[in-house]
C-alpha positions as CSV (number, residue, x, y, z in Angstrom):
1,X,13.1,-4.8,-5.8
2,X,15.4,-5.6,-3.0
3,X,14.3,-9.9,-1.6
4,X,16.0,-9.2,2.1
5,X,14.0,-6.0,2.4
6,X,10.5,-7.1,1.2
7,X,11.5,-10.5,3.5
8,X,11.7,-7.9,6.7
9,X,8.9,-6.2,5.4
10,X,6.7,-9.1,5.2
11,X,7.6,-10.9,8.9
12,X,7.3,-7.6,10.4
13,X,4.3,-6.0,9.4
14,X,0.7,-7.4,8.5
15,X,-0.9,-7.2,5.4
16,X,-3.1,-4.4,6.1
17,X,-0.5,-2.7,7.6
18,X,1.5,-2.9,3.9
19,X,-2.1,-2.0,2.1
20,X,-2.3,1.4,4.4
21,X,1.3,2.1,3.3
22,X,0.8,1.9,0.3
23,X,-2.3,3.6,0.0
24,X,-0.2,6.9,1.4
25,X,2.5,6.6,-0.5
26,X,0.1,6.9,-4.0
27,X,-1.3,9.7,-2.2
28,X,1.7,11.5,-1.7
29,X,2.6,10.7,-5.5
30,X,-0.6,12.5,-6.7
31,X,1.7,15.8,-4.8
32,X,2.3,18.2,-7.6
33,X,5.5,19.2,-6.7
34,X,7.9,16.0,-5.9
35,X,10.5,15.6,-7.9
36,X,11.4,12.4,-10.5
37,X,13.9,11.6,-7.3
38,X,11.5,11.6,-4.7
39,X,9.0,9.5,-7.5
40,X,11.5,6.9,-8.2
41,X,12.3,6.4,-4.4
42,X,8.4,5.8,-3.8
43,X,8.3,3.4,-6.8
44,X,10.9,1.5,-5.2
45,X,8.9,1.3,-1.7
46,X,5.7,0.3,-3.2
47,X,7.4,-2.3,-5.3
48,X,9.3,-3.7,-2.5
49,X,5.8,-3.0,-0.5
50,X,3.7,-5.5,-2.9
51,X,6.5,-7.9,-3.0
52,X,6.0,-8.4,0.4
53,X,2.4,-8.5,0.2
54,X,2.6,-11.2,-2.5
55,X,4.7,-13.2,-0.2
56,X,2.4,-13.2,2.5
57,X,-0.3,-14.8,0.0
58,X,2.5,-17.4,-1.0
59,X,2.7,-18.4,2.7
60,X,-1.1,-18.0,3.5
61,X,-1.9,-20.5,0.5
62,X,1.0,-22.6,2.2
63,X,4.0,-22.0,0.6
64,X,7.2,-22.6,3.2
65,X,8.7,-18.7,3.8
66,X,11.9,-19.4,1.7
67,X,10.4,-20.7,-1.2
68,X,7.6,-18.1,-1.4
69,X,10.3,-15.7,-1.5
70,X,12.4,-17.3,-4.2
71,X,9.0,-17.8,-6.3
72,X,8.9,-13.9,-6.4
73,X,11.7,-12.7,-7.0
74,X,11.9,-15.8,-10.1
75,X,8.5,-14.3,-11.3
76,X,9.9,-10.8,-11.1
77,X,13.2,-11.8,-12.8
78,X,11.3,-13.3,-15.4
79,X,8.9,-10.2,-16.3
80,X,12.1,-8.4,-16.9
81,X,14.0,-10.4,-18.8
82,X,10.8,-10.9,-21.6
């Protein structure tokens, strides 16, 4: 999860833009022959992908830009440290 990259991610592109994105990349993952590189590089994208998504929500529900960002990368720092 990378914050400035979902942050471009999210003021550049819609949400339904993202949710096409995402729907090709798991399509591409169901590919029998990509390698644990090429896996791990999409698992990155879609994270950073519905990070930016969630963000968008944050704001929609009327969260100021900055702190919806903060909020998820706090809720994602917390998953990992349980």
């Amino acid at each position: 999860m990378k914050l400035p990259v979902i942050r471009h991610i999210q003021r550049n592109t819609s949400v339904a833009q993202i949710e096409n994105c995402v729907e090709v990349l798991e399509s591409y993952c169901e590919y029998n022959r990509i390698t644990e590189e090429e896996m791990d590089i999409i698992g990155e994208l879609i994270t950073n992908l519905c990070g930016a998504m969630e963000v968008h929500k944050m704001i929609e529900n009327g969260m100021p830009e900055r702190e919806a960002a903060n909020t998820f990368a706090q809720k994602v720092l917390g998953a990992i440290d349980r």
